[in-house]
C-alpha positions in Angstrom: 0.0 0.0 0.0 1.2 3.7 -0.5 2.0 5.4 2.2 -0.7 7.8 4.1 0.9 11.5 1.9 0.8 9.7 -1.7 -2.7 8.6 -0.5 -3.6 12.1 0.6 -2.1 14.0 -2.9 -3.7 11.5 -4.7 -7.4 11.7 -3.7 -6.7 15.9 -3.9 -5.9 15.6 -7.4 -8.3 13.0 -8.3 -10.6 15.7 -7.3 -9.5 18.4 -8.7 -9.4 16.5 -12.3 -12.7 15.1 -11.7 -14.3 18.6 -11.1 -13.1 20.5 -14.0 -15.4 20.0 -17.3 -16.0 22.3 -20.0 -19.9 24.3 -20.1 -20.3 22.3 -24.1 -18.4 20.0 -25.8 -16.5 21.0 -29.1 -18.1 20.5 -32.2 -14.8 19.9 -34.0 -12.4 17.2 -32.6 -8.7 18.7 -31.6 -7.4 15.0 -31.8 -8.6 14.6 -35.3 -6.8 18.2 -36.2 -3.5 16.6 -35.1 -3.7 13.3 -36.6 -4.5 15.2 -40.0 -1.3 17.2 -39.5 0.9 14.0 -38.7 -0.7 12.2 -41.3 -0.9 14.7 -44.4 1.6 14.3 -47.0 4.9 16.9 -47.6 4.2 19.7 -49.6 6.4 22.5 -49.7 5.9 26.1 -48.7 7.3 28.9 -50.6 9.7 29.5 -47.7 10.9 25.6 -48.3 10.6 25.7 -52.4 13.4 29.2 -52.3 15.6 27.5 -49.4 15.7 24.4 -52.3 16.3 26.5 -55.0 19.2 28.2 -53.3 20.5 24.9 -51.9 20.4 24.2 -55.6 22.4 27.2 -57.2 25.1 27.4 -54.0 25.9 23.3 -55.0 26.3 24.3 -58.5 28.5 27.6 -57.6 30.7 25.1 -55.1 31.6 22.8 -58.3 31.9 25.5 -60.6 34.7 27.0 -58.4 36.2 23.5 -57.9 36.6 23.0 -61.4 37.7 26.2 -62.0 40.4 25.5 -59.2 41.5 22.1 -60.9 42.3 23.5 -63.8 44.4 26.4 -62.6 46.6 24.0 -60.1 47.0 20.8 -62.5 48.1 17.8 -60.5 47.6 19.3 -57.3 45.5 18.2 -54.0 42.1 20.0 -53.6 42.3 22.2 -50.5 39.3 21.6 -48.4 37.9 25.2 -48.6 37.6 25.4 -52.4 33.7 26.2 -53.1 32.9 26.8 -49.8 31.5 29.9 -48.4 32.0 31.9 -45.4 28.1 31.1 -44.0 29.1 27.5 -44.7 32.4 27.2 -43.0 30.5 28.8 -39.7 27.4 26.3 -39.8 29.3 23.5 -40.1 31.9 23.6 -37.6 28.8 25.3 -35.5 26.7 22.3 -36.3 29.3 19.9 -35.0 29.5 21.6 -31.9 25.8 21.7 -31.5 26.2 18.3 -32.0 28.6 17.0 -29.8 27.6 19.5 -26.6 25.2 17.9 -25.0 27.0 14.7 -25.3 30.5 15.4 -24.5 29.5 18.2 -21.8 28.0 15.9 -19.5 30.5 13.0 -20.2 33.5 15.1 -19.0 31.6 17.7 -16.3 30.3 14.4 -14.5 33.9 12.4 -14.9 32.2 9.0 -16.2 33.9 6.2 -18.1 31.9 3.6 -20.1 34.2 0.9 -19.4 33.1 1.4 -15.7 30.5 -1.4 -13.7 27.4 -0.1 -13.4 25.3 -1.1 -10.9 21.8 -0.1 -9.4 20.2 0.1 -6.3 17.1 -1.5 -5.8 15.1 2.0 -5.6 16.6 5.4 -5.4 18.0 6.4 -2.1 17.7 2.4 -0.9 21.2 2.2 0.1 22.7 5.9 -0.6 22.6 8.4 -3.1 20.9 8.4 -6.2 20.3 4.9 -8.4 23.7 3.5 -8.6 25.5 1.4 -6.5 29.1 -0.5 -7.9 28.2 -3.3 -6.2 24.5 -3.2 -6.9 22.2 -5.3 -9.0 23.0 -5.6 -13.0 18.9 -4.7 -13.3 16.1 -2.2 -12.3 12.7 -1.9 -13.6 10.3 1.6 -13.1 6.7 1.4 -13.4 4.4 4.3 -13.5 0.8 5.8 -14.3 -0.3 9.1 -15.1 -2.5 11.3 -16.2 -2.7 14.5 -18.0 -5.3 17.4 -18.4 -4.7 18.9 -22.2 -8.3 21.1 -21.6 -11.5 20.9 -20.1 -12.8 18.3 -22.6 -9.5 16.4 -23.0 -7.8 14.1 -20.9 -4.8 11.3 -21.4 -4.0 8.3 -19.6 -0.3 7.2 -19.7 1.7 4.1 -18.6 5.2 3.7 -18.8 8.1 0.6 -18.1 11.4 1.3 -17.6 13.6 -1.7 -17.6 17.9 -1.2 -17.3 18.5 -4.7 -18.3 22.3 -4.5 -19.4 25.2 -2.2 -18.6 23.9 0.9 -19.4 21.5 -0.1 -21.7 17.6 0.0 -21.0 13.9 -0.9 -23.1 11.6 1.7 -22.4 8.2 1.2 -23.3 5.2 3.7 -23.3 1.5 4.1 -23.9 -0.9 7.0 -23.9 -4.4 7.7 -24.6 -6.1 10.8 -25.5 -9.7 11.2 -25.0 -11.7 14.1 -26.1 -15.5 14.7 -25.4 -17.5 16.0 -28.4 -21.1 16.3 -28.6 -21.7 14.0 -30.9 -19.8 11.2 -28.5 -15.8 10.5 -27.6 -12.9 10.7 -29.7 -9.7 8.6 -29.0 -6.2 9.1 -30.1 -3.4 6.9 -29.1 0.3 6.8 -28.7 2.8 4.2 -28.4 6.7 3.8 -28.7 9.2 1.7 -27.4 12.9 2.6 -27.7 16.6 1.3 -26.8 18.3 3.9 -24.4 21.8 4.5 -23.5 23.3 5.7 -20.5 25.9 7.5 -21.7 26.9 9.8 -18.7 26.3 8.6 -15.1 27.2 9.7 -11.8 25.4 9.4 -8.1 23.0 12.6 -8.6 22.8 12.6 -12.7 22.1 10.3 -15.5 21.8 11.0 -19.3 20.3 9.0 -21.2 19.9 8.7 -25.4 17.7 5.8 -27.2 15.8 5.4 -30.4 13.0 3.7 -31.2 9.7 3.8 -32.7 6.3 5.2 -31.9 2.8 4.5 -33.3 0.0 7.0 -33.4 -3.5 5.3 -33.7 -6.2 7.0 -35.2 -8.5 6.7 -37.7 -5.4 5.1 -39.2 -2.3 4.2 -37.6 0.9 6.2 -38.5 4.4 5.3 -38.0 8.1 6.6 -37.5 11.2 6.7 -35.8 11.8 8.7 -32.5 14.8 9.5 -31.3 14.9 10.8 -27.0 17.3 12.4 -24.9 16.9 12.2 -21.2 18.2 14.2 -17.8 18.1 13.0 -14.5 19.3 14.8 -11.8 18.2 12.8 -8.2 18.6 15.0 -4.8 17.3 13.0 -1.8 14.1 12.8 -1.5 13.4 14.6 -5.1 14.1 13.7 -9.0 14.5 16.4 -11.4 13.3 15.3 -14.6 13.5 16.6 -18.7 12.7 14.5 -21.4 13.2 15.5 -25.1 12.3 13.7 -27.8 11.3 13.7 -31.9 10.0 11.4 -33.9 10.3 12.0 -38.6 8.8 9.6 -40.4 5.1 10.8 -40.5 4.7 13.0 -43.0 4.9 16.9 -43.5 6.4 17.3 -40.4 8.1 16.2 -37.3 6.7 15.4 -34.0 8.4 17.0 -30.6 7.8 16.0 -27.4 9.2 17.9 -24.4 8.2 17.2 -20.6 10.0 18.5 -17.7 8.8 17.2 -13.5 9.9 16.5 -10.7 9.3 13.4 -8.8 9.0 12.9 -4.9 10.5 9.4 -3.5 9.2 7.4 -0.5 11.0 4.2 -0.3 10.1 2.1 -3.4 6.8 4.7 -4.7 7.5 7.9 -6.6 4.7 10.4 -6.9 5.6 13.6 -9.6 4.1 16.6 -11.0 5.3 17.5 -14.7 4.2 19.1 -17.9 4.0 16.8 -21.1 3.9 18.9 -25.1 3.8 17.2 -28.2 3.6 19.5 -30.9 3.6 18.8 -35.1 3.2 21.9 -37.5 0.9 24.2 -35.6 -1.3 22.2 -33.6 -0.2 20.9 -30.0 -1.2 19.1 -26.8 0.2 20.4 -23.6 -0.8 20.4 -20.2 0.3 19.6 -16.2 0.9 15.9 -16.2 0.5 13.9 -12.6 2.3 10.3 -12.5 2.8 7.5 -9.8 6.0 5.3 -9.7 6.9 2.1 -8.5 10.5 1.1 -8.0 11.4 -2.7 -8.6 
């Protein structure tokens, strides 16, 4: 059983959910407004019809210059900066470093090595600080249930699994339902993705995690694509500190992003947190306060 203050939040918020509904239900369904947008097929803006055409013309100027440079220096090896531009010399070593950052600044601020043992507690602040423990299990598994208030006539219902199974590799494995009320009855819209992660930076207090995966969007019809996350924990007895970002291509016209900070509260093996959860595609978004329950395995 939970203990008597998880008990406590938990009724309070099960009330406050339960009390807020909207005067009418929508006519028009938001769910159907962003399965339409992940769905549609790519057509290009203006915007994205001139950025091509100038992708176009610099590509031709780049091996225009290069051949022009061949034949003035017969026999001679190519520097690297023939046909390249100013604004493309900045971008790319830019873009690399953009890259790399929030990779490599972790790795080296927190001191990690990945031929390191990695070991877990059995729940977060069993036997010390944080998850890990050198002499701890190979395995942990996380649990949880949540649910999120988009509006007054939408609600989601999200489970999640959470299973370090080798090293620092884990399978994590989600499911969330939308539900909207409309007048003319309910409309559903679900999500569901299961990735690979990798702990690539690790330390008592912080973990960073990366993984890809897949995630289905079911509909009217079901989409598909690839989603790729990147994941901070920061643990500070009793409390977590959570941000999860993610993206997923692969739908259509545009992307899917996916950001959702919280923070988590631990008694012994349970973990109750408050958080906000936004998916976005093209112009149409669900966001709002997210409340989830943990169990710690």
């Amino acid at each position: 059983m939970f203990p008597r203050p998880i008990l406590i939040l938990i009724w309070i918020l099960y009330g406050c959910v339960s009390s807020v509904r909207a005067d009418e239900p929508q006519d028009e369904s938001r769910l159907r407004k962003v399965e339409e947008k992940i769905s549609r097929k790519a057509e290009k803006t203006p915007e994205e019809q001139a950025a091509r055409q100038k992708q176009v013309e610099d590509a031709k100027r780049a091996k225009d210059e290069r051949a022009k440079w061949e034949r003035e220096h017969p026999g001679q090896k190519m520097p690297d900066w023939v046909g390249r531009s100013n604004e493309d010399w900045f971008w790319s070593e830019f873009g690399y470093v953009a890259l790399a950052a929030p990779f490599a600044i972790p790795y080296f601020m927190i001191g990690d090595h990945l031929n390191e043992q990695v070991g877990y507690q059995p729940y977060p602040f069993a036997t010390g600080a944080g998850i890990t423990d050198p002499a701890g299990r190979s395995w942990m598994i996380n649990t949880s249930a949540a649910t999120q208030l988009v509006s007054n006539d939408i609600l989601a219902l999200r489970t999640d699994v959470d299973w370090a199974f080798w090293r620092r590799f884990a399978f994590e494995g989600a499911y969330t339902k939308y539900g909207e009320r409309l007048k003319t009855g309910r409309d559903i819209l679900a999500f569901g993705e299961g990735l690979v992660t990798f702990t690539f930076a690790q330390s008592e207090a912080w973990n960073f995690r990366v993984g890809f995966g897949v995630q289905s969007i079911d509909g009217k019809n079901v989409n598909t694509g690839f989603k790729s996350v990147y994941r901070i924990r920061c643990f500070l007895q009793p409390f977590q500190f959570k941000l999860d970002l993610g993206i997923t291509t692969g739908l259509g016209a545009s992307s899917l992003s996916e950001i959702a900070p919280g923070v988590g509260f631990h008694l012994g093996r349970s973990e109750i947190s408050l958080g906000y959860r936004r998916l976005k595609i093209a112009d149409s978004r669900l966001t709002g306060p997210e409340f989830s329950i943990h169990w710690w395995f």
